[in-house]
TORTIGU-136983 format. One record per residue: x, y, z of N, C-alpha, C in turn; residue in one letter; residue number from 1. Coordinates in steps of 0.2 Angstrom, whole numbers, plus 5000, padded with zeros to 4 digits. Example, Ala and Ser with C-alpha at 12.3 -4.5 7.8 and 13.67 -1.06 7.14 Angstrom:
<pts>
PT   n_c1   n_c2   n_c3   ca_c1   ca_c2   ca_c3   c_c1   c_c2   c_c3   type   seq
PT   5066   4972   5039    5062    4978    5039   5066   4984   5039      A     1
PT   5064   4989   5035    5068    4995    5036   5064   5000   5039      S     2
</pts>
This chain:
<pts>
PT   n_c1   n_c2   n_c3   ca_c1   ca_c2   ca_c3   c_c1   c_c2   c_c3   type   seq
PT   5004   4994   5000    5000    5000    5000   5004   5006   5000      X     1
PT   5003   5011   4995    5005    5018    4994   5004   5022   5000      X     2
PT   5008   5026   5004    5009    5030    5007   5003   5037   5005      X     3
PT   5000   5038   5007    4996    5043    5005   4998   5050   5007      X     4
PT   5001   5055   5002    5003    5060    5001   5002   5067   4998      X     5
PT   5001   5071   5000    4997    5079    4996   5003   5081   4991      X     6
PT   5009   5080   4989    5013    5082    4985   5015   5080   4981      X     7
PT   5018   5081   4976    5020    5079    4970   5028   5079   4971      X     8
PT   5032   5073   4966    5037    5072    4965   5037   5074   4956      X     9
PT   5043   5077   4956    5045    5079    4948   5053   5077   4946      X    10
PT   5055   5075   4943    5061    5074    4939   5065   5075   4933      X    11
PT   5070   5077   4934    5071    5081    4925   5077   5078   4923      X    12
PT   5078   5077   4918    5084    5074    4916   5087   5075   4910      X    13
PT   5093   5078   4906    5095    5079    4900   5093   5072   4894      X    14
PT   5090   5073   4888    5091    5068    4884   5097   5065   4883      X    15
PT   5102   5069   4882    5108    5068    4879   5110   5062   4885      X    16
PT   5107   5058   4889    5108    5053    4893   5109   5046   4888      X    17
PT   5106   5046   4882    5106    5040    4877   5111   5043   4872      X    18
PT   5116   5049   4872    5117    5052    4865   5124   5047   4865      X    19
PT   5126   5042   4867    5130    5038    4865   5130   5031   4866      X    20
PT   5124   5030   4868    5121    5024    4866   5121   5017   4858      X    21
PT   5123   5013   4860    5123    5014    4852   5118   5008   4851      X    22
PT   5113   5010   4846    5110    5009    4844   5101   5007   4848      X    23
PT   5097   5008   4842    5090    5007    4845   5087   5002   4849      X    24
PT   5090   4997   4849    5088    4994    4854   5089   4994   4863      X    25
PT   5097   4997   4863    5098    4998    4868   5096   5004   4873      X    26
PT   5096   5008   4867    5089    5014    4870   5086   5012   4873      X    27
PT   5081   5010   4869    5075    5007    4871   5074   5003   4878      X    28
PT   5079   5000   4878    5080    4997    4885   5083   5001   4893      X    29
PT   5087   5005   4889    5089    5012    4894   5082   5015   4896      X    30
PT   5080   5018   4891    5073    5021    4891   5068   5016   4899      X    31
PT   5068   5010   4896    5064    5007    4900   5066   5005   4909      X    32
PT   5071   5007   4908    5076    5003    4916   5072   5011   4919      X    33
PT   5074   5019   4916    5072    5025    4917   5066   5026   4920      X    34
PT   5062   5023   4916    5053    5019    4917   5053   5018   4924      X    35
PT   5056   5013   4926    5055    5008    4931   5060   5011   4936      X    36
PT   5063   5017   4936    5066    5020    4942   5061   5025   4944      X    37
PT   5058   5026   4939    5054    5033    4940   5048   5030   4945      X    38
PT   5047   5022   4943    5041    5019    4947   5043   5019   4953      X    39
PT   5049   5014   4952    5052    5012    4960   5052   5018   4966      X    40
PT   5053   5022   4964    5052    5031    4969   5046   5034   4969      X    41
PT   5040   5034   4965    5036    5036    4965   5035   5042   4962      X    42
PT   5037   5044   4956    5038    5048    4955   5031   5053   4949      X    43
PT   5030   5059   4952    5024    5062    4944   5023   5064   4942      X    44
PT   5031   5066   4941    5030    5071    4935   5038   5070   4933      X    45
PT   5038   5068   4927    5046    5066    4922   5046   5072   4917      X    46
PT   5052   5074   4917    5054    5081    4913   5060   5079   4910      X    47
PT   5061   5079   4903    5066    5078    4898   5067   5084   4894      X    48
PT   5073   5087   4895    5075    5093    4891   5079   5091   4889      X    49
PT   5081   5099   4885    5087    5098    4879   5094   5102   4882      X    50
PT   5098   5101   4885    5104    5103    4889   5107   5108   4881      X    51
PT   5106   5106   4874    5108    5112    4871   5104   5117   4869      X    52
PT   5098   5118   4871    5094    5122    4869   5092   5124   4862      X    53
PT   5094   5118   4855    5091    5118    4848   5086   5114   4847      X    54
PT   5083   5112   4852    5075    5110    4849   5070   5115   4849      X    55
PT   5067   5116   4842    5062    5121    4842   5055   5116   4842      X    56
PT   5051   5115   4845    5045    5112    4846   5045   5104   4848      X    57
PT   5039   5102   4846    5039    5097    4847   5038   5090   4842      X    58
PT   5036   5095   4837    5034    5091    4831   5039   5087   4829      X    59
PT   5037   5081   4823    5041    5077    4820   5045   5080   4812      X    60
PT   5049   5083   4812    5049    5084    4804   5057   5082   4803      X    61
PT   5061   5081   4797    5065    5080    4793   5070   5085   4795      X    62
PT   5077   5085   4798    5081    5089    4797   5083   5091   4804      X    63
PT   5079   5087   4810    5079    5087    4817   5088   5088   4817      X    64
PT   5089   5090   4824    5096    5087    4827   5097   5081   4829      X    65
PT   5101   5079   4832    5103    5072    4835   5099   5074   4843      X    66
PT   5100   5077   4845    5097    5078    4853   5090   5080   4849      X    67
PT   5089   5084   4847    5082    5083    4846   5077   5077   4844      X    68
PT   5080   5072   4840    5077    5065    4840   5078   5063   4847      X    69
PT   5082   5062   4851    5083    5056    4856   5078   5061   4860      X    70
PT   5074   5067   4862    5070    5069    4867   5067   5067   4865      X    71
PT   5063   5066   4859    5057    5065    4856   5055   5058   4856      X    72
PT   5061   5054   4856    5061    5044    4857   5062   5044   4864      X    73
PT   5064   5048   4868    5064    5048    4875   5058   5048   4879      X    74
PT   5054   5052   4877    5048    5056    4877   5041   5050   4875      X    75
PT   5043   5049   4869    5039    5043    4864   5038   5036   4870      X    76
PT   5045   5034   4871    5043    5027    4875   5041   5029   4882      X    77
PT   5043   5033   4886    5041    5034    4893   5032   5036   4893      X    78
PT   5033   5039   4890    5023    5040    4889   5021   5033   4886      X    79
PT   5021   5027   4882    5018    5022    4881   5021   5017   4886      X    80
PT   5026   5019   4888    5027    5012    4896   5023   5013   4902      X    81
PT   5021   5020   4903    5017    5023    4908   5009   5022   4906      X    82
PT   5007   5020   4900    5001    5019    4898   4999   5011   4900      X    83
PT   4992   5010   4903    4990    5003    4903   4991   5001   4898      X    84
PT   4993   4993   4897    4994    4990    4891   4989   4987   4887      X    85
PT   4981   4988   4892    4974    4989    4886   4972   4994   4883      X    86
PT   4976   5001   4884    4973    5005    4882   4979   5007   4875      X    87
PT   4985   5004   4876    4990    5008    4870   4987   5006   4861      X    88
PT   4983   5001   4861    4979    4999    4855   4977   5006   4853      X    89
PT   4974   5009   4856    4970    5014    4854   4974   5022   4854      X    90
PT   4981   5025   4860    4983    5028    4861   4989   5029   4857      X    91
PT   4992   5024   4855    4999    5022    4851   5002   5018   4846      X    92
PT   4999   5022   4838    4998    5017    4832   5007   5016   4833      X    93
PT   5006   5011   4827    5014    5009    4827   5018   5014   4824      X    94
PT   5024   5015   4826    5030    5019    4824   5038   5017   4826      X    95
PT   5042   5021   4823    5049    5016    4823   5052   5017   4828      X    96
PT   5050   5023   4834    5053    5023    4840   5052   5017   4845      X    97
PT   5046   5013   4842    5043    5007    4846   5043   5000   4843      X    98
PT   5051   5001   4839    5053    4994    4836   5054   4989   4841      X    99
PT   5055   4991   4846    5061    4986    4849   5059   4988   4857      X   100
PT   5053   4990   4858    5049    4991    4863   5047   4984   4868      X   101
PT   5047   4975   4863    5045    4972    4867   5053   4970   4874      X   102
PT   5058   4973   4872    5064    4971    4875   5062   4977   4883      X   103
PT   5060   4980   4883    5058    4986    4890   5051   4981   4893      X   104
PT   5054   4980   4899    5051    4976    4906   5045   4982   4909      X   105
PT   5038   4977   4909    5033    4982    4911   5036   4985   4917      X   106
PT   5031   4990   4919    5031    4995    4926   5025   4991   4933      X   107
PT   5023   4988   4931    5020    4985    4934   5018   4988   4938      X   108
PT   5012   4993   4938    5011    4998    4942   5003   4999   4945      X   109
PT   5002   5002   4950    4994    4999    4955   4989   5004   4947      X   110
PT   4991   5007   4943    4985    5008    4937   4985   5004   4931      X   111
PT   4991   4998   4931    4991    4993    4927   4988   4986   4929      X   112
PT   4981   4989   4927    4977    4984    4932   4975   4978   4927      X   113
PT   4974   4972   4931    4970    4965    4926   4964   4965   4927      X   114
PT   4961   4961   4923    4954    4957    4923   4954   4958   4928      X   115
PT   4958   4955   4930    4953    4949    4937   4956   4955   4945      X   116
PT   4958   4962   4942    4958    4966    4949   4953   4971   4951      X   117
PT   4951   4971   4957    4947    4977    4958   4951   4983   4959      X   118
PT   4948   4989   4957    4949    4993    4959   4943   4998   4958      X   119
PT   4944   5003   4964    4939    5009    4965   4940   5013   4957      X   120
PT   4945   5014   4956    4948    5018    4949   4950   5015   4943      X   121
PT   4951   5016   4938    4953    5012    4932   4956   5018   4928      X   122
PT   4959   5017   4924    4962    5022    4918   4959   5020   4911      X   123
PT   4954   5024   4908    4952    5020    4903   4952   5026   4896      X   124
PT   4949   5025   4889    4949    5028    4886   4942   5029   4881      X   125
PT   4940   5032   4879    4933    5032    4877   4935   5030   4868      X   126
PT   4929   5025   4868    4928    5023    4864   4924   5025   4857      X   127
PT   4918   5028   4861    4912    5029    4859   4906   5033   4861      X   128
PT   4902   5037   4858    4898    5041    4862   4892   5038   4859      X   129
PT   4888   5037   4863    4878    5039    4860   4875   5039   4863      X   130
PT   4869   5044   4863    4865    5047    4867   4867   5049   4872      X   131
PT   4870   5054   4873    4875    5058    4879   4876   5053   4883      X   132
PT   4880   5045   4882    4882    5043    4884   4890   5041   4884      X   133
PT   4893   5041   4886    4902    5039    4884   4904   5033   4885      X   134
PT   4905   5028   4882    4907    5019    4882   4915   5020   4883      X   135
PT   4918   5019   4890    4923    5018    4890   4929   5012   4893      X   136
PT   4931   5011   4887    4939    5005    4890   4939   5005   4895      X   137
PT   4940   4999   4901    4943    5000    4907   4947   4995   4907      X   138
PT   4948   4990   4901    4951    4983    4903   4948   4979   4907      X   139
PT   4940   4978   4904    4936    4974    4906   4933   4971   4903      X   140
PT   4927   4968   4903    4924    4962    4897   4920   4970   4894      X   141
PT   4917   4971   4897    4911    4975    4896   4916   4982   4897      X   142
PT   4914   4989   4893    4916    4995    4894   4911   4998   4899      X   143
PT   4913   5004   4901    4909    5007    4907   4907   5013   4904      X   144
PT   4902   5014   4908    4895    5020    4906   4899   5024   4908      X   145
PT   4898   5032   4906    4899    5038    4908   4891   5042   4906      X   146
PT   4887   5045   4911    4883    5049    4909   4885   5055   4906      X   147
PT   4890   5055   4901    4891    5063    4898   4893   5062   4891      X   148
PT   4895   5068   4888    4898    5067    4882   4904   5068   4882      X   149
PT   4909   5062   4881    4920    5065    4881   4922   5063   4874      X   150
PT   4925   5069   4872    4928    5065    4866   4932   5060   4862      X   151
PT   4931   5057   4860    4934    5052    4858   4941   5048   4857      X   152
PT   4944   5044   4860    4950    5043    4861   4953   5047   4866      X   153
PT   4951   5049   4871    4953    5053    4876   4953   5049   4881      X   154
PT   4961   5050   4884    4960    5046    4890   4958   5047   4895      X   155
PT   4954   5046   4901    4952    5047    4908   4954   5041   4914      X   156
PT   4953   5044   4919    4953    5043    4924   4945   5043   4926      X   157
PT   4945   5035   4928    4936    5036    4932   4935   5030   4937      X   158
PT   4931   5035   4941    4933    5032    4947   4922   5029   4947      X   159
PT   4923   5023   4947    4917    5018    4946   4911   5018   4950      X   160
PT   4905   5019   4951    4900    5022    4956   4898   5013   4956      X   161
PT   4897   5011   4953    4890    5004    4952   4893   4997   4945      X   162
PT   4893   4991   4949    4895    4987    4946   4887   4983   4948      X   163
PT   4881   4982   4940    4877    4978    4940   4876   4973   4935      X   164
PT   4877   4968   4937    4875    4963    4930   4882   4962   4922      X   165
PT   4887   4964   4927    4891    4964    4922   4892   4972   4920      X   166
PT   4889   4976   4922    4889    4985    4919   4893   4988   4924      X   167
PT   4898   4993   4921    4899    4995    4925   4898   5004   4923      X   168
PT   4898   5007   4929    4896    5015    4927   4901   5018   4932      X   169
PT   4904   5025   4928    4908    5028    4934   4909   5034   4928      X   170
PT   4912   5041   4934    4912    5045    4931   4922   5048   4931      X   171
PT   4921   5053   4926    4930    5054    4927   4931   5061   4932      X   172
PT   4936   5059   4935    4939    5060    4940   4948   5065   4940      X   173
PT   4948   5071   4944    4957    5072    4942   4961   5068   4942      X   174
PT   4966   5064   4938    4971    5059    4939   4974   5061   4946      X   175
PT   4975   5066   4948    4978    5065    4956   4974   5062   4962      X   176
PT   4968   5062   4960    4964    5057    4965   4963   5051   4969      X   177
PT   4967   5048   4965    4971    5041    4968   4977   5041   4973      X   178
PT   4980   5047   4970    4984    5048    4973   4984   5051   4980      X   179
PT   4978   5054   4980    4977    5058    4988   4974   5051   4992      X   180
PT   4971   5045   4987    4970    5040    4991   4972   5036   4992      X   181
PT   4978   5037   4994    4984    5029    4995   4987   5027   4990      X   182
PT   4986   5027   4983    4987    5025    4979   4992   5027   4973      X   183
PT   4998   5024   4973    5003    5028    4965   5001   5027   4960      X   184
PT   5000   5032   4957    4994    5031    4948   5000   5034   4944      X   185
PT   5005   5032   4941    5011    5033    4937   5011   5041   4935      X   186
PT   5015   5042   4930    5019    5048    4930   5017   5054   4925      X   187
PT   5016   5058   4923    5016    5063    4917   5023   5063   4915      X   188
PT   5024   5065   4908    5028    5063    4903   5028   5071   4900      X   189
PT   5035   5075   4901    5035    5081    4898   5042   5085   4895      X   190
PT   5041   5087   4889    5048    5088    4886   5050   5096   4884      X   191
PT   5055   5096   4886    5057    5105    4889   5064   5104   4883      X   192
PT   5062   5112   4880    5067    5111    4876   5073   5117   4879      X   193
PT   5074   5116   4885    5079    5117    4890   5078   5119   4897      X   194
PT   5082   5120   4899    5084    5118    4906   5079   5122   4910      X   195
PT   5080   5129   4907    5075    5134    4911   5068   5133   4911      X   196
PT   5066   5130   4905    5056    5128    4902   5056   5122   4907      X   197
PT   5061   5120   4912    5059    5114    4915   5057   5119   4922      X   198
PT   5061   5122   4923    5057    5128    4929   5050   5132   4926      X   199
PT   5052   5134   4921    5046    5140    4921   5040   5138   4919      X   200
PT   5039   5131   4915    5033    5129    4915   5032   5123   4916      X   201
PT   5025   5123   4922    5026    5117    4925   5018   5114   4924      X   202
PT   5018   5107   4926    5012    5104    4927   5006   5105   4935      X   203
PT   5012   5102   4941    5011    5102    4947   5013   5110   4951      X   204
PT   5007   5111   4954    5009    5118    4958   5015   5117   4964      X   205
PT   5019   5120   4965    5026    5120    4965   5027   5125   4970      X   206
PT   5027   5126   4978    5027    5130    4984   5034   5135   4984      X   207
PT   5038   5132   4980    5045    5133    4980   5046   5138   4974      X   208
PT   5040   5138   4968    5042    5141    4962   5033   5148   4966      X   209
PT   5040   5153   4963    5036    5162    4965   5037   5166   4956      X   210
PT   5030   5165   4953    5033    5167    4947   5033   5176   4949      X   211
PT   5034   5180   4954    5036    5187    4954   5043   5186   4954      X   212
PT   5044   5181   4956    5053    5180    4959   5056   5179   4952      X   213
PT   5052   5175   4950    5056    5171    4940   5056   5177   4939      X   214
PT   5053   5183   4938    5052    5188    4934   5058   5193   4937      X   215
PT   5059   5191   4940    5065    5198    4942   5072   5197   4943      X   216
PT   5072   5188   4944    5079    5186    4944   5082   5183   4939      X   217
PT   5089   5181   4935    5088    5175    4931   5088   5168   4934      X   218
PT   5088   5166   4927    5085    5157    4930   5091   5158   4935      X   219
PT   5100   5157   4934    5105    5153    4936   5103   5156   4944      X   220
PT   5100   5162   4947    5100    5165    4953   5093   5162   4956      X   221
PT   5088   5157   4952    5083    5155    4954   5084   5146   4957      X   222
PT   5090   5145   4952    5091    5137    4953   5096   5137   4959      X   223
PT   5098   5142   4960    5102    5141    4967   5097   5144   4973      X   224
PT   5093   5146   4973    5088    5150    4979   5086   5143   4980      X   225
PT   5083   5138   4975    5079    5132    4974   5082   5128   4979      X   226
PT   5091   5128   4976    5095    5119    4979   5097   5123   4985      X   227
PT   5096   5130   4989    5098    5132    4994   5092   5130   5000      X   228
PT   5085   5131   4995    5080    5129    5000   5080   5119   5002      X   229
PT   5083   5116   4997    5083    5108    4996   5088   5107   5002      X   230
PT   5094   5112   5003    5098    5108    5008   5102   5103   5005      X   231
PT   5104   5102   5000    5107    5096    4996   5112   5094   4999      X   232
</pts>
């Protein structure tokens, strides 16, 4: 059982961690050990940047750099190893950063649930809508009601009200909800195309980050107030 905790864990790490790796399978297997350390600490939020600062976006196009591909293959496997493995059919058509994907050891993690486990929550992905209804995945025989309308191939978090007759109904819920209940429900996946976009824009509200202070200091005089309040 998960420690139940109001705060969030964040981790950042430069891509250029694979830029001597050689070749894509072993990536991919670097990538997944990464995976499984993020789990083994509980961690919820993973930040991958670019230490040179030459990635402009996000997109995939022709003429990339070398660091800019491995964020983006860095980035690619940690978000489908984080994903349940009934919902990547739907979330994750095939591509060639996920050649060599069966070689990365699952995460085996409390939202990587089976048939045959209960749980109050599920991670599922909509299917289908009729009549302000929403049919969602949950990696179960039967998909589960939602009384509303969500758009399609989106994933949620929902937390289940009634299980009759094989039906199951539940609505969606913030992904940290689990988390306030005991529970580790894996990590967000986000890519900084440098050091500083890993501080200035974040996902988790962050006690320690004062955006009147970013605005007045530079970063390098922000990242040391930070490691000064860390005690390192």
């Amino acid at each position: 059982m998960h420690k139940k905790r109001d705060w969030t864990l964040s981790l950042a790490f430069p891509c250029t961690v694979i830029k001597d790796v050689a070749g894509q399978d072993m990536k991919s297997y670097i990538c997944g050990q990464i995976g499984r350390a993020l789990a083994v600490f509980n961690v919820n939020e993973v930040i991958v940047y670019d230490p040179n600062n030459k990635t402009q976006g996000f997109a995939e196009n022709e003429g990339k750099s070398h660091t800019s591909c491995d964020l983006s293959f860095i980035v690619h496997i940690l978000q489908y190893i984080e994903c349940p493995q009934y919902l990547r059919k739907y979330l994750f058509p095939m591509h060639e950063d996920l050649k060599y994907i069966g070689l990365v050891n699952p995460l085996d993690v409390p939202h990587h649930l089976r048939r045959n486990e209960v749980s109050e929550y599920r991670e599922g992905v909509v299917v289908s809508v009729s009549n302000s209804v929403s049919f969602v995945d949950i990696g179960l025989q039967k998909h589960a009601k939602v009384p509303m309308i969500l758009p399609e191939k989106t994933r949620v978090t929902l937390k289940l009200d009634a299980q009759a007759k094989g039906n199951y109904v539940g609505h969606p819920v913030d992904p940290a909800e689990p988390r306030l209940k005991n529970s580790y429900w894996g990590f967000d996946v986000r890519a900084a195309t440098s050091l500083s976009e890993v501080f200035t824009v974040f996902v988790f509200v962050n006690p320690l980050i004062n955006l009147k202070i970013l605005s007045e200091v530079t970063i390098d005089e922000y990242l040391f107030s930070v490691l000064s309040k860390l005690r390192l």
